[in-house]
N, C-alpha and C positions, 0 to 999 in steps of 0.2 A: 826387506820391508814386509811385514805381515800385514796381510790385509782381511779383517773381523767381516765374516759376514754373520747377517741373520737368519737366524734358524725362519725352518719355512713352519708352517702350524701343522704338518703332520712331525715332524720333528719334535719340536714343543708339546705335542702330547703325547709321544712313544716318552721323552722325557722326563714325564708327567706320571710314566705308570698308566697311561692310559691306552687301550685299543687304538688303533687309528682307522676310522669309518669318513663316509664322505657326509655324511650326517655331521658327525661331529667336528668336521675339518668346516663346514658352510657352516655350522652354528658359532663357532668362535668366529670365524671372520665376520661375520654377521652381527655379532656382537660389536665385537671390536672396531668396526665401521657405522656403529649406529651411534645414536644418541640418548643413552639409557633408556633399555628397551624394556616395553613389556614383556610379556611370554606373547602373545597374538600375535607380535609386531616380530619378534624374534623366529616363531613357526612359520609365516608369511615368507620373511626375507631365507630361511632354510628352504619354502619350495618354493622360492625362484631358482634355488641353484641345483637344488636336486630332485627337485617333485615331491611326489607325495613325502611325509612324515606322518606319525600322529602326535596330537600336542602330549600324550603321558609317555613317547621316545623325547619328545625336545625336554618336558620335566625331567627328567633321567637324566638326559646330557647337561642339563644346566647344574642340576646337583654335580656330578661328578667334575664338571671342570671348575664349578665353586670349590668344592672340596682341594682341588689339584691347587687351588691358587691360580687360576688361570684366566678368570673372571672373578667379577665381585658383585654382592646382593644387596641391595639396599632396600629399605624397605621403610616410606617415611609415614607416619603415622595416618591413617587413613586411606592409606593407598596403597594399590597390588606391588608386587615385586616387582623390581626394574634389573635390568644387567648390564655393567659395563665391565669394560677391556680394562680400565684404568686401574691398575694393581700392585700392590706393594708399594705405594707413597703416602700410604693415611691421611691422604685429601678427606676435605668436606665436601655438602651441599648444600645448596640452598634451591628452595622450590618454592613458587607459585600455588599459593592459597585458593587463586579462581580456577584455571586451567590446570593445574598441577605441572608445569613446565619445571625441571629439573636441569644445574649447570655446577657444575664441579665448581669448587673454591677451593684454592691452595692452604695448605695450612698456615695460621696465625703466626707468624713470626715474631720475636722478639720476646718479651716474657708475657706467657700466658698463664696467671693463675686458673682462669674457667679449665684449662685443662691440665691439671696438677691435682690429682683427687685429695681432698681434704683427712682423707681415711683411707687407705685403700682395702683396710681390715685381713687383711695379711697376704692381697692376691699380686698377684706377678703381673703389670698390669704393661698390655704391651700397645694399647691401640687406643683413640679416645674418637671418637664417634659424634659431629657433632652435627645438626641439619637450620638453617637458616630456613627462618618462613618471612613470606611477604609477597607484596605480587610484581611479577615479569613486566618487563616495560608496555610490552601493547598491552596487558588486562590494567595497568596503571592509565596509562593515556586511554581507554573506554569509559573508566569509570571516571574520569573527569568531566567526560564530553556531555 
């Protein structure tokens, strides 16, 4: 009986083609246990586990493990850059128009025209990108009150 374990995150990014630093091992984890982070929120939770950084090292590390596929950037119209762990499934999202609260949605199942491009004008089209707006249940339940 073979028994699959999982790679630990410096694995994953030797991997990856990437350095392995302790910088970079706390910013993936960090990621990857948050909940679509800022950059502030993502530097923060890096120096709790290794102290200082600067945030133009955690920009660097966000680019390159975006790059790697290791993380993913979303970035909803009017709002700074978020990063999650959640990769390689072409989920959606849907965000909060008051607060900007942000929550994965699974892809559309069953037939979706909205994501079937009408044209695709000759591109190899590999990903459809969609973001729901509307507002999160507490900024809904406030503005009732």
């Amino acid at each position: 009986m073979t028994v699959s374990r999982t790679p630990t995150t410096a694995e994953e990014l030797r991997g990856a083609g990437l350095r392995v630093t302790a910088a970079r091992v706390a910013l993936l984890e960090t990621v990857r246990h948050g909940d679509h982070l800022g950059v502030e929120a993502i530097a923060s939770g890096v120096r709790d586990r290794v102290g200082h950084i600067s945030l133009q090292a955690v920009y660097e590390a966000l680019h390159a493990l975006t790059a790697a596929g290791l993380i993913r950037r979303i970035e909803p119209a009017g709002s700074p850059a978020r990063f999650e762990g959640r990769v390689g499934d072409n989920h959606h999202h849907v965000v909060c128009r008051s607060c900007g609260a942000v929550a994965d949605v699974d892809c559309a199942v069953h037939e979706t025209p909205c994501l079937t491009a009408s044209d695709d004008h000759g591109f190899s089209i590999d990903e459809a990108e969609v973001i729901y707006w509307g507002l999160c249940p507490d900024c809904s339940i406030a503005r009732s009150c």
